[in-house]
C-alpha positions in Angstrom: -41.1 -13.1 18.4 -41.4 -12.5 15.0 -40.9 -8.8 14.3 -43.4 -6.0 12.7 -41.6 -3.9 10.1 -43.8 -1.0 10.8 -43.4 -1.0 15.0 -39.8 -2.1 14.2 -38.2 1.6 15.9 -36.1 0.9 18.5 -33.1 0.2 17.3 -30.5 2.2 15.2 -31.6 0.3 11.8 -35.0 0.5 11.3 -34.5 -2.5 9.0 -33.0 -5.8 10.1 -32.4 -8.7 7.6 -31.6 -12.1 8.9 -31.4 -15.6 7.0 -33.9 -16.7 10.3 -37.2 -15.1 9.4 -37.6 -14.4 13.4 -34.7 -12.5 13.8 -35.0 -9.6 11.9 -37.6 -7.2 9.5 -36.6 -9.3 6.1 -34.8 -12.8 5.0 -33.4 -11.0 2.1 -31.0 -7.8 1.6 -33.0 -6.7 -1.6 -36.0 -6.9 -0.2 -34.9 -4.8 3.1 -33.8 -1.9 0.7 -37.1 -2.5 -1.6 -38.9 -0.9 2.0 -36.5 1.7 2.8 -36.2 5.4 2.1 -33.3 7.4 1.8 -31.7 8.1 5.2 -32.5 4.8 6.5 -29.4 2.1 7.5 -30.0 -1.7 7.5 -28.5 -3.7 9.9 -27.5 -7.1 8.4 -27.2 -10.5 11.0 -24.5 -12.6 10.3 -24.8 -15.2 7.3 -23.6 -15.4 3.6 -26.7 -13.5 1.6 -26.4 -14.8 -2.0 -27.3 -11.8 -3.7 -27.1 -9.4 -6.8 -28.4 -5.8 -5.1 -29.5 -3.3 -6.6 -28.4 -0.2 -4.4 -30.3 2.8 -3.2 -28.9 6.3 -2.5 -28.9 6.9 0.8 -29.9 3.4 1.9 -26.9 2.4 4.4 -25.9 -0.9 4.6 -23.8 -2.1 8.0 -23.1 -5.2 10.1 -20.9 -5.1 13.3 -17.7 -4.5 13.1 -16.6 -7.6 14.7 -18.5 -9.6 11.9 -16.0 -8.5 9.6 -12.6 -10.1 9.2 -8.7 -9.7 7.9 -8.4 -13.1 6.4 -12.0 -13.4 4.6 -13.5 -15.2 7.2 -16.3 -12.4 7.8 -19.8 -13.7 9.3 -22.0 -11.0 7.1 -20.9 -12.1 3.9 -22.7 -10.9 0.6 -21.7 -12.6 -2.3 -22.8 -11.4 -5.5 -22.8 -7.9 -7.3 -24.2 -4.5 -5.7 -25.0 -1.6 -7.8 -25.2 1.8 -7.8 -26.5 3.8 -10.6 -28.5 6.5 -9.4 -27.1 10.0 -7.7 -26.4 10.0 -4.3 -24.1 8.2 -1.6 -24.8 4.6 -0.5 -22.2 3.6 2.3 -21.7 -0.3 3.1 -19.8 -1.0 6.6 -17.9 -4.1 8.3 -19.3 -6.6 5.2 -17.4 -9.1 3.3 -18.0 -8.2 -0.1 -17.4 -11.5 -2.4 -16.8 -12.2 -6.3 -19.9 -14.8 -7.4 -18.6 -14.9 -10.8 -19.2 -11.2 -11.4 -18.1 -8.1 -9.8 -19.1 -7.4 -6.4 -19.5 -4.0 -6.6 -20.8 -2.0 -10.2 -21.1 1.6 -9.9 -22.6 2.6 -13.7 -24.3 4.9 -15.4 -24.3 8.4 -15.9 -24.7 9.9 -12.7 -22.9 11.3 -9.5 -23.1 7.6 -7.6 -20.7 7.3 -4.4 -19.9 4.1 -2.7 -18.5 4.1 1.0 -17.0 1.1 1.6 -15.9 1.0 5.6 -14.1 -1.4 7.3 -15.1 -4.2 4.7 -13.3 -7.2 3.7 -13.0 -7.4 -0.5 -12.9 -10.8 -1.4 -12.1 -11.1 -4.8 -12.1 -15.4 -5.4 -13.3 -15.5 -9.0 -13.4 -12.4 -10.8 -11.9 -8.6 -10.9 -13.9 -7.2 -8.0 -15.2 -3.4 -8.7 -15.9 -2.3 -12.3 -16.6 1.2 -12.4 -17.9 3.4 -15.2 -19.6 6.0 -14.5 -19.5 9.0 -16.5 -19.9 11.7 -14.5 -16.6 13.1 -13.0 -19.2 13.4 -9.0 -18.8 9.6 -8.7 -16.4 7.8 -6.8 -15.6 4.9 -5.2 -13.8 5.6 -1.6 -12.3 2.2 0.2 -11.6 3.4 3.8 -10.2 1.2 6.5 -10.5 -2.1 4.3 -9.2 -5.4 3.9 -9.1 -7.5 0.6 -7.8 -10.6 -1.1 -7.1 -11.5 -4.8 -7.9 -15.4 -4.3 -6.8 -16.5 -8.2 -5.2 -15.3 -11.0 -6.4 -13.1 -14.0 -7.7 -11.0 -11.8 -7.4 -8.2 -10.0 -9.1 -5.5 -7.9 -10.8 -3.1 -10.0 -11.4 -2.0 -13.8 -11.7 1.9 -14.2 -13.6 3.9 -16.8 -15.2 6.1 -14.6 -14.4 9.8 -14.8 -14.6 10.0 -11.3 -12.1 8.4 -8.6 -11.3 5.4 -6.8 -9.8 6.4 -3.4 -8.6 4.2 -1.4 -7.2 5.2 2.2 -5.7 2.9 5.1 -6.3 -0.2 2.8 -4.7 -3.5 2.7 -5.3 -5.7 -0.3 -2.9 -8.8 -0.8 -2.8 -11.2 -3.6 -3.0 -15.0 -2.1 -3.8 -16.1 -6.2 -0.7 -14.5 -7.3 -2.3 -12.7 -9.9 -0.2 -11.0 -12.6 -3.9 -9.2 -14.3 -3.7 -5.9 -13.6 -5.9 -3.0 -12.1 -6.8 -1.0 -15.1 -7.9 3.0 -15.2 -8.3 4.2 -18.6 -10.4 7.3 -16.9 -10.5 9.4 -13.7 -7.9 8.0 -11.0 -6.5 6.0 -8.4 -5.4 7.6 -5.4 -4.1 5.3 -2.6 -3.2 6.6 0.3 -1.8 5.1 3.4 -2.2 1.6 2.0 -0.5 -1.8 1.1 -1.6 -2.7 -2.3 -0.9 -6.1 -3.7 -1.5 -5.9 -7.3 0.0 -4.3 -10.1 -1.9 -1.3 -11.8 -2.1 0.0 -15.4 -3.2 3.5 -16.8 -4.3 4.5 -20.2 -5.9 7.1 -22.3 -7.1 9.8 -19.6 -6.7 7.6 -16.7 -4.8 8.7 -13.6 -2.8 7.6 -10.5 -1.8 9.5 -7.4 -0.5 7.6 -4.4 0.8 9.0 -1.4 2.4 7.0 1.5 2.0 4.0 0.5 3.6 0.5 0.0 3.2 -1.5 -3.4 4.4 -4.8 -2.2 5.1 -7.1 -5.4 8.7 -8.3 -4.3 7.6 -12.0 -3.8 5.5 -12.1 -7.1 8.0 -10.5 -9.2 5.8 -8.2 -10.8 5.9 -4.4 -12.1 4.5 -2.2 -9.8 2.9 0.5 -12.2 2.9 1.0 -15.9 1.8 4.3 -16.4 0.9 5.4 -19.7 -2.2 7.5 -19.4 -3.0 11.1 -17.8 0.9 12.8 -17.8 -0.3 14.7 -13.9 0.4 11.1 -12.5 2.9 11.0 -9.1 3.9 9.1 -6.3 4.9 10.8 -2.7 6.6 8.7 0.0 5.8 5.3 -1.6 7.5 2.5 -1.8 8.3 0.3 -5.5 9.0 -3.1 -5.0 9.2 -5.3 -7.8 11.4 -8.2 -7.1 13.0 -9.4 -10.6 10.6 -7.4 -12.5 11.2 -3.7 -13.1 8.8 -1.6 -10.9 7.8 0.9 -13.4 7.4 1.9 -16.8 6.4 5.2 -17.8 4.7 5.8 -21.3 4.2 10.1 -20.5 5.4 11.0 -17.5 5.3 10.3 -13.9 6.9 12.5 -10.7 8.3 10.6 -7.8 8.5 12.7 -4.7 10.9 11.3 -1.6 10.1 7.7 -3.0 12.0 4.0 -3.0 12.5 1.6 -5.7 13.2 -1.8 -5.1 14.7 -4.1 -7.9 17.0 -6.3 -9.0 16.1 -6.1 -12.7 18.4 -4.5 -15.3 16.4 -1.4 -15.8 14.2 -0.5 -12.0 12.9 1.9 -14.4 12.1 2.0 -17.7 9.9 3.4 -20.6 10.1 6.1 -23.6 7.9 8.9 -21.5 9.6 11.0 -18.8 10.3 10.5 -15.1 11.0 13.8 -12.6 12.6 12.7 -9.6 12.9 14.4 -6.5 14.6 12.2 -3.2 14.1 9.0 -5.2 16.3 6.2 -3.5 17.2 3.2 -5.3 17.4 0.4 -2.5 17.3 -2.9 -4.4 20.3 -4.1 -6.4 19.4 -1.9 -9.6 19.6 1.5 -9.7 19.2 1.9 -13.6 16.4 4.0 -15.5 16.3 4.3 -19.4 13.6 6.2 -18.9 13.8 8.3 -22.3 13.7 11.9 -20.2 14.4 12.1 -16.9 14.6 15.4 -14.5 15.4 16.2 -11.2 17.6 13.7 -9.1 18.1 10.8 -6.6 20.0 8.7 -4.4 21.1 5.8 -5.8 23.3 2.3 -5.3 22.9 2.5 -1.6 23.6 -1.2 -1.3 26.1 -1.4 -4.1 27.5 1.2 -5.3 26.2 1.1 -8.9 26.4 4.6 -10.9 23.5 6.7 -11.0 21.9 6.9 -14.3 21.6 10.0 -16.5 20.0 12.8 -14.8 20.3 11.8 -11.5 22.3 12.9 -8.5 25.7 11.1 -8.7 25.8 11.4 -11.9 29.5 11.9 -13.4 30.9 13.5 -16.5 34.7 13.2 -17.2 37.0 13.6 -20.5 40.4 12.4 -20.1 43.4 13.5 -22.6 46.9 12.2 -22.2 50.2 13.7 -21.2 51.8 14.9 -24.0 48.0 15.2 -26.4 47.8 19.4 -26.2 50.3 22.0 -27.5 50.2 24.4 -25.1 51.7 27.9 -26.9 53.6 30.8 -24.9 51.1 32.8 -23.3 47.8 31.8 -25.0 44.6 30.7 -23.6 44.3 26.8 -25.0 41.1 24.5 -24.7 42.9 21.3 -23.0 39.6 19.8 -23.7 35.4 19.9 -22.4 32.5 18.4 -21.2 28.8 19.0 -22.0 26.7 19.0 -19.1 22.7 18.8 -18.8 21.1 21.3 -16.9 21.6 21.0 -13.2 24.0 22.2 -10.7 27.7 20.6 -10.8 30.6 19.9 -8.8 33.6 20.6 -11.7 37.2 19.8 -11.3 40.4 19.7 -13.1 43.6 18.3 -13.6 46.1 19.4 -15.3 49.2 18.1 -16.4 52.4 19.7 -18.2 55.6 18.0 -20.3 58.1 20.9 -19.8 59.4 19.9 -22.9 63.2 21.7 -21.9 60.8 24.7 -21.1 61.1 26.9 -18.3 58.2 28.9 -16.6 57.4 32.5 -15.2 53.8 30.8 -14.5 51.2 28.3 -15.3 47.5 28.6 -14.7 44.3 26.4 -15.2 41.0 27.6 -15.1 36.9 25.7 -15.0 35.2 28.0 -17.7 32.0 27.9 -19.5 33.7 30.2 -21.9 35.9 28.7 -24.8 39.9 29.5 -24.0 39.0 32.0 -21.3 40.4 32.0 -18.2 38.4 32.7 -14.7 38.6 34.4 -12.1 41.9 33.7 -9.6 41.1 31.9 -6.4 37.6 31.2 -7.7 37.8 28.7 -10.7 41.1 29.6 -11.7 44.1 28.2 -10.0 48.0 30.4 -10.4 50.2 27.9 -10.4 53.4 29.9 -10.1 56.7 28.2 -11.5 56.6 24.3 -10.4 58.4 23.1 -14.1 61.9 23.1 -15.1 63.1 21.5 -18.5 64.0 18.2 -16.3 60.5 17.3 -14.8 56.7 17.1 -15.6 54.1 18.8 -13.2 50.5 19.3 -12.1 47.9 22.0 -11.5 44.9 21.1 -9.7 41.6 22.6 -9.9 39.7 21.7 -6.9 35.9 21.7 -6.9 34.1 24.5 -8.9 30.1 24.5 -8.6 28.0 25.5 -12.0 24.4 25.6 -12.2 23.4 25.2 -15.6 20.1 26.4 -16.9 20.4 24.6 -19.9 23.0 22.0 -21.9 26.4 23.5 -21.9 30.1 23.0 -22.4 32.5 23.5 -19.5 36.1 23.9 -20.9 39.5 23.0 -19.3 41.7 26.0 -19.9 45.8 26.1 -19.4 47.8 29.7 -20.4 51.5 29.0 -19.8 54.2 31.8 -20.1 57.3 30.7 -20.7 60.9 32.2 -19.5 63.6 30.6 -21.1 63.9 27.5 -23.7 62.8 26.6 -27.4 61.5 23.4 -26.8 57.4 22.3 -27.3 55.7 22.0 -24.2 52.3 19.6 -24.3 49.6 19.3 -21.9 46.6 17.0 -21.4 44.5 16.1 -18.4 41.7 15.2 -16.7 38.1 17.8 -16.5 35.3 15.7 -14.2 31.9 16.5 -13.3 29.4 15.2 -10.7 26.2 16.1 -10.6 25.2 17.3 -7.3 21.0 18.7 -7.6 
């Protein structure tokens, strides 16, 4: 029995559209939102509705959840574009959403639009899927508990002007077309959260990214993970980089990675002439290299093979090295045996010293860790006593073991020696090794 929209009120959604007119209130989508009012939900009977729709605020679009699909096999299927330009919230639930040529979803304009989009399957087969540019910072577009596919290349997921956001939480989007196009935000931000993404994303301008717990799988594809070269607030928490052959970031202004991981085998994992602030970043591909031009805080790094940290990052190690016999070291005066300038951070400093007797014998030799120049420290601290280990027949050592220095700023760390002498007119010479590792 062919239904009456206006007795249609005993269901849920007042308005029903099926492709068989006795089934439901309306044949078409459009023409269901056409006769509703804000508040109202339409339900949507399975078939693909080739359709461009223009979107209401507070006009609800849903299907059954068991309609929908993981693989893009969905029975509601709209394919076409829907947009949003008005202020107010439209949310779309448990629909495939599919690229006819166009963008399947448009939010425009100037006002605050917001698109749900729950439990939907993004099917991206023929062209970048959302373009969103809307000026007013209200708008967003929030991807909840969604699916999605990038069916071809040069194309990708979204393009971004919009000063709002793109959130996108609990999300998986793969990339069957191997597609190398990235997702562009020149304004507002991306914020992934809790979600696989399978395309590679680029910022400009004002644009934004923030992701948090989340897994940027481009291993297989060989692709960067993120270039970042737009807002400088961008970050990362708990995610994972992996970027096969390709490096898996490049940073234009600067990007913080909190307790993330970095997975590549290319010469540089990261790379870029902004800045990178690292806190708990590991390192777990074959590369551990950043030339990053500036680069703070620290990592773990070569957990697989051993490769030295870069600049700037935990691991890090310092050393100058002077032979034998390359210092005169004079009767009882302080002498520079040689230095190191360290970044600021906190180090792990040690020294070793080592003395040609030179015919010489001793009352004492000391060695001392100093950020002073030819002063000694303080004994049992960072300045080892020696007593009388030389005669004029044999050479000898002084160790300085481990000395930590937290350095505000750059500074040089000196390698101090004071020997006083008892009896003999030869020359005695000194030289060494002074080592640093950087340890926070």
């Amino acid at each position: 029995m062919t239904q009456i929209i206006s007795t249609n009120t005993f269901t849920t959604a007042k308005w029903i559209v099926s492709a068989t007119a006795s089934d439901g209130t309306h044949t078409t989508i459009q023409s269901a939102i056409t006769s509703a009012s804000s508040g109202d939900t339409i339900f949507i009977r399975p078939g693909t509705y080739t359709e461009n729709l223009t979107l209401t605020a507070g006009v609800n679009l849903t299907a059954f959840g068991c309609d929908n699909s993981l693989n893009g096999t969905g029975k509601v299927i709209i394919s076409g574009t829907c947009t949003l330009t008005t202020a107010g919230t439209v949310t779309i639930s448990g629909i495939q959403l599919q690229t006819n040529s166009a963008a399947l979803l448009a939010v425009t304009g100037t006002l605050a639009s917001i698109v749900n989009l729950n439990n939907c399957y993004i099917n991206c087969t023929n062209n970048t899927g959302i373009t969103y540019s809307s000026s007013s910072a209200s708008s967003a577009i929030n991807i909840n508990n969604c699916f999605g596919d990038i069916g071809t290349t040069g194309i990708s997921l979204f393009s971004a002007s919009g000063a709002g956001n793109i959130n996108m939480y609990n999300s998986v989007i793969g990339n069957s077309g191997s597609s190398s196009t990235a997702s562009t935000v020149s304004a507002g931000s991306f914020n992934p959260t809790n979600s696989t993404i399978g395309f590679t994303t680029t910022t400009s301008s004002t644009g934004n990214f923030q992701a948090n717990f989340c897994n940027i799988a481009l291993a297989t594809l060989n692709l960067i993970c993120l270039t970042q070269g737009g807002n400088s607030g961008a970050s990362a928490n708990n995610t994972l980089f992996a970027s096969g052959t390709a490096s898996a970031i490049t940073i234009s202004t600067q990007l913080q990675l909190r307790n993330c991981q970095v997975f590549s085998s290319n010469t540089n994992a990261v790379t870029g002439a902004g800045t990178l602030v690292s806190a708990g970043t590991l390192f777990t591909g074959s590369s551990s290299k950043s030339n990053v031009t500036t680069q703070t805080g620290g990592c773990a790094s070569g957990l697989t093979q051993g490769t030295a940290p870069s600049a700037g990052f935990v691991g890090e190690q310092i050393k100058s090295v002077v032979g034998a016999t390359s210092v005169t070291l004079t009767n009882n005066t302080n002498i520079n045996v040689t230095s190191i300038s360290l970044t600021a951070g906190i180090w792990d400093v040690t020294g070793l010293l080592s003395i040609n007797a030179g015919g010489n014998t001793f009352n004492r030799v000391q060695a001392s860790i100093s950020t002073t120049s030819a002063t000694l420290g303080t004994a049992g601290d960072n300045l080892i006593d020696g007593g009388i280990p030389l005669n004029g027949i044999r050479d000898g050592f002084v160790c300085v073991p481990s000395y930590r220095i937290t350095l505000s700023s750059t500074t040089t760390v000196y390698f101090v020696a004071l020997v006083s002498l008892s009896a003999g007119g030869g020359t005695t010479l000194g030289g060494g090794r002074l080592s640093a590792t950087r340890v926070g």
